[in-house]
N, C-alpha and C positions, 0 to 999 in steps of 0.2 A: 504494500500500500504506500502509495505517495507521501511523504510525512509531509507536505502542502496542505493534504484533508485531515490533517491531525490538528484539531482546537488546541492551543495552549500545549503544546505537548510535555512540557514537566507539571503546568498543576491535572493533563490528561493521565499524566505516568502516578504522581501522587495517589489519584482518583485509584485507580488499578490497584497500587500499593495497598491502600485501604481493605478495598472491596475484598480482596487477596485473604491478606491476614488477619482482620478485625469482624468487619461488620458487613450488610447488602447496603446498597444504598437503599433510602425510602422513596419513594415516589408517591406525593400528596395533589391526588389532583384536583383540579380548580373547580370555583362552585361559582352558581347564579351572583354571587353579591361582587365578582369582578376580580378576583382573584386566582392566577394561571398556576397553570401545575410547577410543583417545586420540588426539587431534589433534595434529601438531606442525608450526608453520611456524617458521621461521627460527630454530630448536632452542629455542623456544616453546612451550610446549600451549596452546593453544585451548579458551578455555570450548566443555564440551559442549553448552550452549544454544546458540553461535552457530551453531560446525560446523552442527548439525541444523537449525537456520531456515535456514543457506545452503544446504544439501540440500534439504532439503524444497520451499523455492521454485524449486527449480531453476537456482539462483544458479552451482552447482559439480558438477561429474561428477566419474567415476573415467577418468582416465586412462591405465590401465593399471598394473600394479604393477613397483616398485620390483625391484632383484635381492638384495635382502634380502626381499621379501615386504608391505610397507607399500602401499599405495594413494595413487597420486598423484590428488590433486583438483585440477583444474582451472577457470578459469573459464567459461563456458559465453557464449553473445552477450547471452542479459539476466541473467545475473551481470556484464558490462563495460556494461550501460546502466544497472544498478544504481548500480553504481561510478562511474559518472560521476554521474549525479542525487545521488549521494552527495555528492560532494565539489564539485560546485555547492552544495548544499545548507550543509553547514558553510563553504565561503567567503563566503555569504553570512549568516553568523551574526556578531553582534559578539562582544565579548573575554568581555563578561558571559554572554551566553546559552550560550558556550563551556562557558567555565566550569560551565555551571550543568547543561550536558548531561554533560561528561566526571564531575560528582560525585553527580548523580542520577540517569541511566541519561538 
């Protein structure tokens, strides 16, 4: 995949990291009184451009919901191959290219 369609790719790689070893993200979706659906992981929101490229690629499912009503996402098997080529990917970056991805996208 092009890392051009990758949103944000270190706070996308963050997002990954998370979802990974911690928690699913939440997906709360939006009601009549004006308010869009919202991401939260790790009492977080989630830019709505990542959430949706890790949808849309198939990165993350719905897991079933929550007993409050929220949607747990999941990682899916090439959302965890993702995640790994990820974070091969920035260990193999030096401190400058780091740098220069976390402040330019």
């Amino acid at each position: 995949m092009p890392t051009s369609t990758i949103p944000s790719r270190s706070e996308t790689l963050q997002v990954l990291r998370l979802i990974g070893k911690f928690e699913p993200i939440l997906m709360l979706t939006g009601d009549d009184e004006g308010y869009g659906t919202r991401w939260i992981i790790a009492g977080q929101q989630v830019q709505p451009a990542i959430a949706r490229f890790l949808m849309e690629s198939g990165f993350i499912s719905d897991a079933g919901k929550t007993e409050f009503g929220a949607h747990r996402l999941t990682l899916t098997e090439a959302g965890k191959l993702f995640r790994e080529k990820g974070l091969a990917w920035w260990g193999s970056l030096s401190l400058w290219q780091k740098i220069k991805i976390t402040l330019f996208g």
